[in-house]
N, C-alpha and C positions, 0 to 999 in steps of 0.2 A: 365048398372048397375055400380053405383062409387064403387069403391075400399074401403073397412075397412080401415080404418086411423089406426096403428100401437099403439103402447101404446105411445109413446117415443112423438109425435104428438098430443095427445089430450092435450087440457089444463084443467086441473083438479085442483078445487080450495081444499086448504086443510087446514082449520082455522088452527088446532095443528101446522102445520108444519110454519104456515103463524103467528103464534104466539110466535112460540119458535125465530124466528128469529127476532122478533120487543122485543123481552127479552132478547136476544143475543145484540142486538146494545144498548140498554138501557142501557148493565150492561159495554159495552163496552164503552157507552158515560160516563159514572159515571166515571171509572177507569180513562179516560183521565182528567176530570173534577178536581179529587182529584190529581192529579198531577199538577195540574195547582195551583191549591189553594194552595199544600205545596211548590210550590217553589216561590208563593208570600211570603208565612209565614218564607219563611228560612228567607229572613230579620230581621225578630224576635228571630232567635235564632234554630238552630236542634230541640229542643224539642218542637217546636211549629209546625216546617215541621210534623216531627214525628207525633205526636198528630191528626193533619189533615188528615193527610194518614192514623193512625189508624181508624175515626172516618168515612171516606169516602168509605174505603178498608171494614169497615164491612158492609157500605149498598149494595155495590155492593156485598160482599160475599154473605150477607144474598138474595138479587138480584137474585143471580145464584142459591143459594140453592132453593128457592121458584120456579124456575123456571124450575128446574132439579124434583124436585116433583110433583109440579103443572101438568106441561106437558108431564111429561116423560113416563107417564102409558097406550099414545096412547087412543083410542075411549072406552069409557066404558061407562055403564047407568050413569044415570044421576048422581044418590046419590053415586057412587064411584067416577065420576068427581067432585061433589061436598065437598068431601073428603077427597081429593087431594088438590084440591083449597085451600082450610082451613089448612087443615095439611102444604102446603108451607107455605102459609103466616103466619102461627104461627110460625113456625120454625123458618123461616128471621126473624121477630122482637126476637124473645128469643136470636137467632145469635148476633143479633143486639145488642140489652141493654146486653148481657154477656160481648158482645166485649168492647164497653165503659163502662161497673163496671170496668173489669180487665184492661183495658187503662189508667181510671183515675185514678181509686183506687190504684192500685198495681205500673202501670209502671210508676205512675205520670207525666205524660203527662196532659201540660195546658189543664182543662175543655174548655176555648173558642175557641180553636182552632179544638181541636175535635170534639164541635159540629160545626165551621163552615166547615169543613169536611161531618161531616153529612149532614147540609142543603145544602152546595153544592149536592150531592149527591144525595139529593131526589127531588130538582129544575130541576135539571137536568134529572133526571128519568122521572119526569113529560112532560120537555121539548123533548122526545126522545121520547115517548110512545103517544103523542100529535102530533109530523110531521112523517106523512108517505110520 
């Protein structure tokens, strides 16, 4: 008779767990992304770095937020996963367009730099969430 294989031994697939960490790297490829993009833009001037990082810095926020919601409730029926779901991803966009009103609006930081901040950001997210 073989041996019970121990817990530590089994390989156990776990989506959630298997999901928070391709949203862990995603918000982590963002964050490098958006650094990249503002110290191209510092040639333009700080407030164009700035503006980039603000613009990049809230899709990864909102990134993390959605993902801290989205995932973080662990196995539940359906319609409170679905819930969840919904509730991150509204949240990240609200994150999102609050962050660029008060960036542009307020801190006046250039609109084009902010959003190329942003489209960095979500090219990138795409590009992350696309290679496993």
């Amino acid at each position: 008779m073989a041996p019970i294989p121990r817990t530590d031994e089994l390989s156990v697939h776990n989506p959630l767990s298997a999901g928070r960490r391709l949203a862990s790297r995603a918000v982590a490829w963002q964050a490098g992304a958006t650094a990249l993009v503002a110290l191209a833009l510092l040639a333009f001037g700080v407030p164009h770095a700035l503006g980039a990082l603000v613009g990049g810095g809230a899709v990864a926020a909102g990134g993390w937020l959605s993902r801290a919601i989205s995932l973080g409730g662990g196995i539940a029926p359906a319609g409170g996963a679905l819930a969840r779901l919904l509730a991150g991803a509204m949240l990240k966009w609200v994150l999102v367009f609050g962050v660029l009103a008060l960036g542009i609006g307020l801190g006046g930081f250039p609109p084009l730099a902010v959003l190329a901040g942003v489209l960095v950001a979500l090219v990138v997210q795409v590009l992350a969430m696309a290679s496993q």
